[in-house]
N, C-alpha and C positions, 0 to 999 in steps of 0.2 A: 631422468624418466623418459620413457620414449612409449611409442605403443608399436609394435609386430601385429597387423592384422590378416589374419585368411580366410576365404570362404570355405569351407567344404564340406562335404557331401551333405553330411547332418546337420553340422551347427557353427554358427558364427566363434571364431575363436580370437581372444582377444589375450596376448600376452604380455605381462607385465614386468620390463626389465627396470631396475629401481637401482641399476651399481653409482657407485661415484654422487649419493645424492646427503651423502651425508647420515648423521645416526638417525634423523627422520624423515621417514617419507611420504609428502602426502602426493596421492595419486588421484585426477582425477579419475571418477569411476562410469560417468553419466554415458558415454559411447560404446554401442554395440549391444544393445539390450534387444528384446523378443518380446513381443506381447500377444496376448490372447482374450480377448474377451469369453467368459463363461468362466466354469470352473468343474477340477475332477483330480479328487485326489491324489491320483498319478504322475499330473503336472510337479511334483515336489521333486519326482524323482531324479538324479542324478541321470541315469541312462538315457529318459525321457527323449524322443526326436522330435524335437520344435522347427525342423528345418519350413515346417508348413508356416509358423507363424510370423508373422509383423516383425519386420527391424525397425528398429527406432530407438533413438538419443534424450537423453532424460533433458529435462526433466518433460515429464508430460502429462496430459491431463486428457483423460477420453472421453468424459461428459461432453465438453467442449465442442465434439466431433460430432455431436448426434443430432437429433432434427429435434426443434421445438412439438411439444404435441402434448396437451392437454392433460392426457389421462398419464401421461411421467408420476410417479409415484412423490416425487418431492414435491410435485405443485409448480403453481408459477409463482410460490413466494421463494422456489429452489431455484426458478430460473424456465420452469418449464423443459430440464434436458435430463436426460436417461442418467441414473446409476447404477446399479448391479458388481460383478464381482470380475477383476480380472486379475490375471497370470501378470508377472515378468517374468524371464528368466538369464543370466547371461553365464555364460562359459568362458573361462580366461584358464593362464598359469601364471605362475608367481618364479620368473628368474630371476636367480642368486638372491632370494630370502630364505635363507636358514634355518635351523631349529632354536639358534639362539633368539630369532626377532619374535616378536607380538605383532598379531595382526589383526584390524580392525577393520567394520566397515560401517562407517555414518551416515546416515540420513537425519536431509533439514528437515522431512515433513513428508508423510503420505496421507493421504484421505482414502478411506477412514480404516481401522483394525486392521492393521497391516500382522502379514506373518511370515515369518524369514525361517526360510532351509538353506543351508549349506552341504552339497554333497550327501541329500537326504537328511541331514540332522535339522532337528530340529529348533530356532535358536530362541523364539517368542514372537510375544504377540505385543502389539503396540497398537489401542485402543484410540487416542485422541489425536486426531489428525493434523494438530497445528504445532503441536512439539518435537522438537530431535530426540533423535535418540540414535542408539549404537548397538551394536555387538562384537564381542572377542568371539573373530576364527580361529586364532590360532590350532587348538586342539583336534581342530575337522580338516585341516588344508592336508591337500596334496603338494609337495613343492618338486623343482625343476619345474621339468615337459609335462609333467601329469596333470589332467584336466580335471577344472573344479568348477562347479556350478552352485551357484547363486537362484534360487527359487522366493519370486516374493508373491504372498497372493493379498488379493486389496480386496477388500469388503465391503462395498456402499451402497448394499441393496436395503435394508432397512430404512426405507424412507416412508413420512421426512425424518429428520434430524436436523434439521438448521433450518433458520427463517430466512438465511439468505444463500445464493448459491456458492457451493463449498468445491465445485469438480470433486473429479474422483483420477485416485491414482501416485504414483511417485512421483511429484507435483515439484518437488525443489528435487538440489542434487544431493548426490552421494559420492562416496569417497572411499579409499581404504587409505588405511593411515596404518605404516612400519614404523614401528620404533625397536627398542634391544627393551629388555625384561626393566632397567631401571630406567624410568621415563618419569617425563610429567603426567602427569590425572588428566584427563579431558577435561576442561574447564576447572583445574583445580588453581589457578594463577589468578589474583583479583589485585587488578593496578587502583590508583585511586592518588588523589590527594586533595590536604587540606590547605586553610588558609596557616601562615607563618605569620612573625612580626612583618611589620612594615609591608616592605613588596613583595616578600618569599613565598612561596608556597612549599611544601613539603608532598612529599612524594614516598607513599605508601606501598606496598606492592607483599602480599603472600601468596604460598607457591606450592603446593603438594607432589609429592615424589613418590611413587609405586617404587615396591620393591628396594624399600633403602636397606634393608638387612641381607639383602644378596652382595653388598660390596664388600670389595676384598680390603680396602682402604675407608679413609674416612670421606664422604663425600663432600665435594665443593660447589656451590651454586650460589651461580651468581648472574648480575642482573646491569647491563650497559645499556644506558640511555642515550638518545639520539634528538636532536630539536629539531622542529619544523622543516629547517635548512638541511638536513641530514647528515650536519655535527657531531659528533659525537662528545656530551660532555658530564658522563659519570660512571664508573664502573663501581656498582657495589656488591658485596661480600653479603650472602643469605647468612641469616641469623636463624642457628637449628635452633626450633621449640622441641614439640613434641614431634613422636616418629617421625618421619617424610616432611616435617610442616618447616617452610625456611619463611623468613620473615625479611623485609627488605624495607630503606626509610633512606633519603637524603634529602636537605633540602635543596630548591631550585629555587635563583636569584635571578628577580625581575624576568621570568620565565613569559614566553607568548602565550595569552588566553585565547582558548577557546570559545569561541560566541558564535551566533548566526547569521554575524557580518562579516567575522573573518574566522571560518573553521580550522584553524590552524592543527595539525596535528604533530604528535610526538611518536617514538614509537622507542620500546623496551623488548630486548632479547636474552632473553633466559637460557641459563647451557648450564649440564650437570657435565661434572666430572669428578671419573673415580677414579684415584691416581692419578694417574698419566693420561688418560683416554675419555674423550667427552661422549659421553653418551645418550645425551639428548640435548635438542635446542629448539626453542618454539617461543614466537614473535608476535608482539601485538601495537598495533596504535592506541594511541592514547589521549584526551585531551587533557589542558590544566586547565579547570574553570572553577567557580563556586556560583551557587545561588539561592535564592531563601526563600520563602511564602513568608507574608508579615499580616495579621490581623484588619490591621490599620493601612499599611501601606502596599498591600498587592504583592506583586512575584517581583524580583529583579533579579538580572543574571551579571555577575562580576561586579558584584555592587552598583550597579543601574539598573534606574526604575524600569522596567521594561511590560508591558502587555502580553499575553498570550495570546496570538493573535490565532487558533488554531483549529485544523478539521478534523473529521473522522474519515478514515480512509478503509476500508474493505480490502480483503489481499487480491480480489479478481482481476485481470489486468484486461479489462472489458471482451473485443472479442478474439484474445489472446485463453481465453478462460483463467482457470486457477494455476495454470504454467508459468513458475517466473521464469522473469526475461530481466536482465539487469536493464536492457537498454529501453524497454517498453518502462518499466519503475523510473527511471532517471526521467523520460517521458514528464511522466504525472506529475514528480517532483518540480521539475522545472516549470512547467505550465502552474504549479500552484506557488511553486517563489515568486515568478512574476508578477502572481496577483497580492503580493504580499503577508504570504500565508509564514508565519515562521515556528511553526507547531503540529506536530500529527499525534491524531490518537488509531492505534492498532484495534481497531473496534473487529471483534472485541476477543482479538487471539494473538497469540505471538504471531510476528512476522520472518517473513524471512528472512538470515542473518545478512543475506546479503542486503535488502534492504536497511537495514540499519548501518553497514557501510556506507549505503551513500546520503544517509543523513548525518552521518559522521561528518562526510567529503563535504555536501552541501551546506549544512549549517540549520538543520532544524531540530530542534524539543523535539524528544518523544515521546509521547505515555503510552508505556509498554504494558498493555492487557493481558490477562491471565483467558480468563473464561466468560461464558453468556449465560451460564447457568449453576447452580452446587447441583446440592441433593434435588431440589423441585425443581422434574421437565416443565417445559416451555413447550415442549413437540416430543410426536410420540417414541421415539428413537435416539431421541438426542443425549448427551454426554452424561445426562444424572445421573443413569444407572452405574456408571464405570466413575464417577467422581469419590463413591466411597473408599475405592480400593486405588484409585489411581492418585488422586489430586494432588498429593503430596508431592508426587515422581514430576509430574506435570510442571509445578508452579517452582518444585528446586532447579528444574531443567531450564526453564524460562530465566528463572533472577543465574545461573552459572553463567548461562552462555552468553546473556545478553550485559553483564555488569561492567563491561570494559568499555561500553558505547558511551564518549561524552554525550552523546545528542540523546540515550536513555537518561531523563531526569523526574522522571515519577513510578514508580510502580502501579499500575491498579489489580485487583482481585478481583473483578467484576463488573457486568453492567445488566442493572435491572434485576436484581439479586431477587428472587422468590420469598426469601428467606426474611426480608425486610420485614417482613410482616406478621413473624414470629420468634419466639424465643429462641428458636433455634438460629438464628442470626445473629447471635451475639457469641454465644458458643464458636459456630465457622467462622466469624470477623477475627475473632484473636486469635484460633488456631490458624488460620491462612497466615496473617499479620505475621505470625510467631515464625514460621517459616522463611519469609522474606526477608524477616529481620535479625535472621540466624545466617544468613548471606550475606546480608548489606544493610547497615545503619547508613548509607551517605547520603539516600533517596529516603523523601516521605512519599509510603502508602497511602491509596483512597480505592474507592468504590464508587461508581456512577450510580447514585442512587435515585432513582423514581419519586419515591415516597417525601417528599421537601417539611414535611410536618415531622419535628422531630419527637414529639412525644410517639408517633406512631411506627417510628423506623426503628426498627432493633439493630440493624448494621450497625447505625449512628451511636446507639444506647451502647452499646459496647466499648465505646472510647478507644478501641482500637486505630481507627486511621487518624494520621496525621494531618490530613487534608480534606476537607468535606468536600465531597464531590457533587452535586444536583445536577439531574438531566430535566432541560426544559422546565414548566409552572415560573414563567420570569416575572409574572408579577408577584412573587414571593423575595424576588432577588433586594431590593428596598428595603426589605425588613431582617435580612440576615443578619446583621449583628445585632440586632434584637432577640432573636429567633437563636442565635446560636453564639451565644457571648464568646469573646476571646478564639472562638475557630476561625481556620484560613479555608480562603473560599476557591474552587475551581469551579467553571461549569463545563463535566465531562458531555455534556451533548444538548446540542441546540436547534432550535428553528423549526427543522423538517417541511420545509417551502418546496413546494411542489412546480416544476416548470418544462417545457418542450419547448428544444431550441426556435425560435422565431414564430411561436403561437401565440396572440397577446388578443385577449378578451377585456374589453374595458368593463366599467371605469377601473383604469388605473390604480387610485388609491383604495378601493374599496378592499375589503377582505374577505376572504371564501374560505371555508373549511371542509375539505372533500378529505374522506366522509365528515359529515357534519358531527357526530360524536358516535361514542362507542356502542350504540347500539347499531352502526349498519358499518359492513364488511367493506364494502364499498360506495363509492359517493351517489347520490339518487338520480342523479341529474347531469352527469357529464357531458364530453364532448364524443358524439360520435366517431369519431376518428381517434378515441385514444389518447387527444393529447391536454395539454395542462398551459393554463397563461403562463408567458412568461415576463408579466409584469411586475412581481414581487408581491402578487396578491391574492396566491391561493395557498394554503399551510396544510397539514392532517392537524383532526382537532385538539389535539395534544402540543403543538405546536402552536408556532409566532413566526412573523414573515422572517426576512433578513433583517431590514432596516427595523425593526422593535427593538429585536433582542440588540443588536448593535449599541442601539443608542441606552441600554436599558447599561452594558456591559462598559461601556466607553465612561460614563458619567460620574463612577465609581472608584474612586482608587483601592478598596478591599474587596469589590470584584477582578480578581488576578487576572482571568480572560477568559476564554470560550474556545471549544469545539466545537465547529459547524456541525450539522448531519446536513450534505455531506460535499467534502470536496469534487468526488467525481460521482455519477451517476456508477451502481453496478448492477451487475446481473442479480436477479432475485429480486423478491419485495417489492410488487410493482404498487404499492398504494399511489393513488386511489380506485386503479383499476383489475376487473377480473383478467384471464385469459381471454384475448392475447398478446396482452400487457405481458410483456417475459422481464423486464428489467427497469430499476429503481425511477425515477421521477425528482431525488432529491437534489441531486450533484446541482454545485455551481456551476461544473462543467459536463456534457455530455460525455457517453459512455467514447466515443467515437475522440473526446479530448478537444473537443469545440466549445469554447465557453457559450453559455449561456447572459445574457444581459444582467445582469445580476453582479454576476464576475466585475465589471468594470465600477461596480458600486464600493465592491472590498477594495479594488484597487486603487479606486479613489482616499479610500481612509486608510489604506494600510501600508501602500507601494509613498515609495520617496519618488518618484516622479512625477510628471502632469500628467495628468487622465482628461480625456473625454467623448462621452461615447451618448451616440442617440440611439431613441428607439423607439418607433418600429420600424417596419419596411415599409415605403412610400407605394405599393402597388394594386392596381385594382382587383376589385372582386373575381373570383374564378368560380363561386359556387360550391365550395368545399371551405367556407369560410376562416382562409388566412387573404382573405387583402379588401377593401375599402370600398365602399358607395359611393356615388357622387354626393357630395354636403355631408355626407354624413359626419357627426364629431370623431374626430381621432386625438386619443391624449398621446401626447407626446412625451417623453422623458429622457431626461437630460441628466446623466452624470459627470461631474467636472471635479478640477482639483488644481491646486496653486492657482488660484484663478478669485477674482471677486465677483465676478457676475456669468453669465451667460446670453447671448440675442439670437433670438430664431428668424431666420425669414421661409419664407414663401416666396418660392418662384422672383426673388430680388427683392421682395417689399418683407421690411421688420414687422415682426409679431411681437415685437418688444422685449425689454431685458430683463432675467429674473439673477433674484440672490436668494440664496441657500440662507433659510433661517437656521439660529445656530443648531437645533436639534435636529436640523433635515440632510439630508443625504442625496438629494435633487430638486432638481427644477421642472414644472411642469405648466406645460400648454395644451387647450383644447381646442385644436384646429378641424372644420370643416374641411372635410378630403376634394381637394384639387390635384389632379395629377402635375405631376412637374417636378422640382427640384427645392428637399427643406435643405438647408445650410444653420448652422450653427456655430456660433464665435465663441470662445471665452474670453476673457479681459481681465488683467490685473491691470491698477493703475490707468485705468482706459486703454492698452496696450494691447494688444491680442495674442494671446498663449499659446490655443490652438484654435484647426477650426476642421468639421468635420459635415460630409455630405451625403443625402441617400437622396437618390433620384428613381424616380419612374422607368422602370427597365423596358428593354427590349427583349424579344422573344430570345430563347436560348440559342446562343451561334456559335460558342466556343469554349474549348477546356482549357483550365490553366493550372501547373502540377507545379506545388510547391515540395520539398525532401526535408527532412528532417532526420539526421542521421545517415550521409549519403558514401560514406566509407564503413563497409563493414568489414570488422575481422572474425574470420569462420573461426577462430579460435576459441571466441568467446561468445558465439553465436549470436552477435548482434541482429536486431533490425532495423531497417528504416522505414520511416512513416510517410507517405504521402500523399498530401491533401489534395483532394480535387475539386477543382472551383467550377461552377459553371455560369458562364461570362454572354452577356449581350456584345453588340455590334460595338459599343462605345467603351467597354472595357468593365463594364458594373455587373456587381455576382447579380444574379438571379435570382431572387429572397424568396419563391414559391416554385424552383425547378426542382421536378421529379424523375428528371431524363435519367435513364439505365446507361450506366457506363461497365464497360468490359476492359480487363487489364489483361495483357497477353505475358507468358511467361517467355525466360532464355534460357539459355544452356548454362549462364550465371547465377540467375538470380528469380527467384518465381514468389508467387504472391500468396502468404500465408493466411490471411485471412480479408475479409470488407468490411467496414461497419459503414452506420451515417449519421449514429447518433438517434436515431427513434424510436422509441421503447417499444412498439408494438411489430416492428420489420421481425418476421417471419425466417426471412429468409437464413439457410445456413451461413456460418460465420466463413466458412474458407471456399464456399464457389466462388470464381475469382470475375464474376459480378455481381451488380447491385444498384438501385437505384437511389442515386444521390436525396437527402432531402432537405427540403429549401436552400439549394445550392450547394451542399456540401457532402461530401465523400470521403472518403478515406479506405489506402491500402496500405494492407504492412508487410514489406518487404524481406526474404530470408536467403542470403547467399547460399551457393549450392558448389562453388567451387571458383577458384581465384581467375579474376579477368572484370574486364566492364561490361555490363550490364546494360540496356537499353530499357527502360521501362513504357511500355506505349499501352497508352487510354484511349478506348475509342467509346463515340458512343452513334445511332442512329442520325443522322442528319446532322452533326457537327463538326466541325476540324478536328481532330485527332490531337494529341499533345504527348509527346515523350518527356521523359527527363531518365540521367544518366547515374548509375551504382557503382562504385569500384567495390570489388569484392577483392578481400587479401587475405 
């Protein structure tokens, strides 16, 4: 495959040479697209001159682009940003594909009703934004030299429709995919395997074949396996069933499992041939794993006990918007391995396939969601109207494409189903179920259900799911196997603790509930500024802090584990605040990818290493109340880990030593504020583990740029991240600097968007400044063409700091 690109006069031409690649060809498709904001019928057509409009490379997302402002039709529970309706369009040719091949073109995902022309025709419409989908060119192409256009128009003026922000636009990528007329089925291949005697596992694999009565011969398909090491050690011979359907089985001896300590993977290649002539081949990784839900004994994976230790993740990739990015996902993923997160829930859509790749790679559980809604809106636009006629297409497309991921180990159908609440959820509980389970028996089904009382939940009453799922009400968690004899318990959604990075309002242990309950939209009595403690001690009223539900989920061996709400903070849904609150409150970690103090509380019980971490910031009063009076009490909190105790001082004199009683999750001191330096120890054995320090800073004097991701390849459009710290004279961040920093761009590499992690920043996501807050910043870097890069941050009155990109 190569790509022929020219400009001319009218339109971007993009030709598509595919020889020598074999009977299949997947083509990337995302470069060289056109876009248009608006919309007019004509846009469809073939002739159409778009030389006026926007170049640009998928995937993308145009909300993302727009200015926060109140009156946005989604709300600020959509994020506060623009949707309405736009154009793509791209122009290509197709050399040396023939009249013999099929030709396809995929899409992971557009928001929302998407509708595809090819050369004027017409192909469909595609109502729900968070599933693939496809269409066969073949019958509309032009091939050679002849020019064929691609017309997609996006529809996301109808707002709201979601309670959280969705972007808008062809938001993942696309492809064309060549084969010859007798191929495999798009996702008609489902690998798998079971447990064997002793150490075996068996290895299952059926296969669906288009067009098997066009051979002239009998068809042969077959299927060689490859281990971790890239081995090669089975080749087996498809078993014809019925028409196309070939069936595959060997068993694998003392085979590498798949876990989320060591994601090991496999991988199986499929090739038909008829005769003499192979005419198709299409490859997939694999993992060998097994695991269970048990009543009594919890989840375990490969026959060990193991915990669900797990979050709810949104597909926004903060102020990236709804555009994936593999290396922005890999990001979050990472940042939440470390905290010892080894579970994600898709709250509450499929994701994008490539993300499920790198929880393959990584080594994390996934509960892969269906939907947020059936028949009964939630919001006045949203999917219930299209789930009569769609949902079928919807939830078969989700369990095809997604069934080959080891790290998919649950299905759900839902979260906060409407339906719970009448008869008519029992009905959709077993036809959804029915569906899934005519794809894949290997995963048990659930639903994140609301309603914890089960005489009143009809999901539940339907005996459809295999796995009971409860969001939040954790003081019911105690009584569940009372409450629901012989059922396995997950909790698909927990906490919803509210926190802004380095704002901490004591007392510490107390509990706040903003909004205090469901009669007020927002909380009555907030902080001027927008922002939320970040002590572990404010929830929505529907919610329990972190450490509750922990200890409530930890105590249990038939509670399997938990899904935080939420791992990362995202756009939308700013409870507990109005506009100009544009984005979420809940994440462990800031939208920006800064953890919040919290974080080091999971990482304490959940990470294999030593943790520990203080908090607050040791600084005085500014009059915008983040920092300290003189005398005033300041609680202090201390998370640790491999450790027996912990000792605080002050300015070199001990404040004394605490221990974690067994149900607590820290240590805590109420110290009258001296400025100076707190230090803290921890001890096993009187030994000391670690020790950590926050001192009384100096005024802002300098920047310090750490990368993340500092080799990018324009191939795969990487990004890099990097943090901006802003540092006193002696080397210590600044825990209340709001200095503006500016990032200049090169002729390599320029700055894609700023965040700082504050829910209520205004400011647009890609002017390439922004004011850091409470010392922290961030830019996300995007190559522009191969060479090094020089990245330089300035701000007013401070040193300047570069740091360096190779772009390849």
């Amino acid at each position: 495959m190569k790509y022929l690109l020219s400009l001319s006069i009218c339109l971007l031409l993009i030709t598509v040479s595919a020889a020598q690649q074999g009977p299949r060809r997947v083509i990337d498709f995302d470069k060289g697209w056109r876009f248009r904001l608006g919309d007019a019928a004509s846009w469809k057509e073939k002739e159409w001159n778009d030389v006026s409009w926007r170049p640009l490379d998928l995937p993308h997302d145009w909300s993302i682009e727009g200015r926060f402002d109140s009156t946005h039709p989604a709300g600020n529970a959509g994020g506060a940003l623009p949707g309405g309706v736009g154009w793509y369009r791209k122009t290509f040719t197709l050399d040396k594909v023939t009249a013999k091949n099929k030709v396809r073109i995929e899409f992971d995902g557009v928001y929302r009703n998407a509708e595809v022309w090819v050369n004027g025709q017409y192909l469909g419409k595609w109502p729900y934004g968070y599933t693939s989908f496809d269409y066969d060119l073949t019958p509309y192409l032009r091939l050679g030299k002849q020019k064929n256009v691609i017309a997609v128009r996006v529809d996301n003026s109808r707002q709201p429709n979601s309670r959280w922000y969705t972007g808008s636009g062809i938001y993942r990528s696309t492809r064309l995919v060549i084969t010859e007329k007798i191929a495999f089925e798009r996702w008609g291949t489902f690998v798998y395997t079971t447990r064997g005697d002793k150490r075996q596992m068996v290895f299952h694999a059926t296969s669906v074949v288009l067009n098997p009565a066009a051979s002239k011969s009998k068809l042969k398909v077959t299927c060689t396996l490859s281990d971790p090491s890239g081995k090669k050690i089975a080749v087996i011979d498809g078993t014809p069933e019925a028409a196309g359907r070939f069936r595959f089985k060997t068993v694998l001896k003392d085979p590498v499992l798949w876990s989320v300590a060591a994601p090991q993977l496999y991988k199986a290649v499929f090739k038909i041939v008829d005769g003499s002539r192979q005419t198709d081949q299409w490859a997939t990784s694999f993992g060998v794993r097994y695991f269970a839900f048990d009543a009594q004994k919890g989840f375990s994976l490969n026959g060990v006990p193991m915990k669900i230790k797990g979050v709810c993740m949104h597909h926004d990739l903060g102020a990236l918007g709804a555009a994936f990015n593999r290396s922005a996902a890999r990001r979050q993923l990472r940042i939440m391995q470390e905290m010892g997160v080894n579970a994600i829930r898709t709250a509450h859509n499929p994701p994008d396939p490539q993300f499920l790749d790198l929880c393959d790679e990584m080594g994390f559980l996934v509960m892969d969601e269906s939907f947020d809604m059936w028949a009964k809106k939630k919001n006045k636009y949203d999917y219930y109207s299209d789930f009569p006629g769609w949902s079928r297409r919807d939830l078969e497309h989700m369990v095809k494409r997604d069934r080959n991921h080891p790290s998919v180990f649950m299905w759900s159908i839902g979260n906060e189903i409407r339906e719970q609440f009448d008869s008519t959820g029992i009905t959709l509980a077993k036809e959804l179920v029915g569906i899934v389970k005519a794809l894949d028996t290997t995963r048990p089904v659930t639903c994140a259900l609301s309603e914890n009382r089960p005489e009143k939940n009809f999901i539940y009453q339907s005996k459809a799911l295999d796995v009971v799922g409860l969001n939040y009400h954790i003081e019911a968690y105690e009584d569940f196997p009372k409450n629901y004899p012989g059922e396995k318990f997950i909790a698909t959604e927990n906490v919803s603790g509210l926190a802004t990075r380095g704002r901490y309002d004591g007392p510490a242990d107390s509990l706040r509930l903003w909004p205090s309950s469901s009669k007020f939209k927002f909380v009555e009595n907030g902080n001027p500024d927008y922002t939320v403690s970040a002590y572990d001690n404010v929830a929505a009223y529907w919610g329990s802090t972190h450490e509750q539900t922990w200890r409530i989920i930890k105590k249990h061996d038939y509670l399997s584990g938990l899904f935080v709400w939420s791992g990362f903070d995202f756009l939308g849904e700013p409870v507990p605040y109005p506009y100009p609150a544009r984005s979420s409150y809940y994440g462990i970690v800031d939208l920006a990818g800064f953890p919040k103090d919290v974080y080091y509380m999971y990482q304490s019980e959940w990470a294999s290493k030593p943790v520990l971490h203080i908090a607050p910031h040791w600084n005085p009063a500014k009059g915008d109340g983040t920092g300290w009076e003189a005398g005033q009490p300041v609680d202090v909190k201390v998370y640790y880990s491999k450790a027996d105790e912990a000792e605080l001082f002050l300015n070199g004199r001990s404040l004394g030593t605490r221990k974690k009683a067994d149900t607590a999750f820290h240590v805590l001191w109420r110290v009258p504020y001296v400025p100076g330096e707190l230090k803290v120890i921890s001890r096993k054995n009187g030994k000391a583990v670690l020790e950590q320090v926050v001192r009384t800073t100096g005024a802002p004097a300098r920047i310090v740029l750490e990368i993340e991701n500092p080799v990018l390849q324009l191939e795969r459009d990487d990004r890099a991240f990097v943090s901006i710290r802003i540092l006193d004279e002696d080397g210590n961040l600044v825990p209340d600097a709001r200095n503006e920093v500016h990032v200049a761009n090169t002729a390599a590499a320029a700055v894609v968007a700023m965040d700082n992690g504050y829910q209520a920043d205004l400011m647009p996501f890609q002017i390439p400044r922004r004011r850091v807050y409470n010392g922290l910043g961030l830019a996300i870097i995007k190559g522009l063409k191969k060479g090094t890069a020089v990245i330089t941050v300035t701000s007013p009155g401070l040193k300047p700091a570069s740091i360096q990109v190779l772009v390849k």
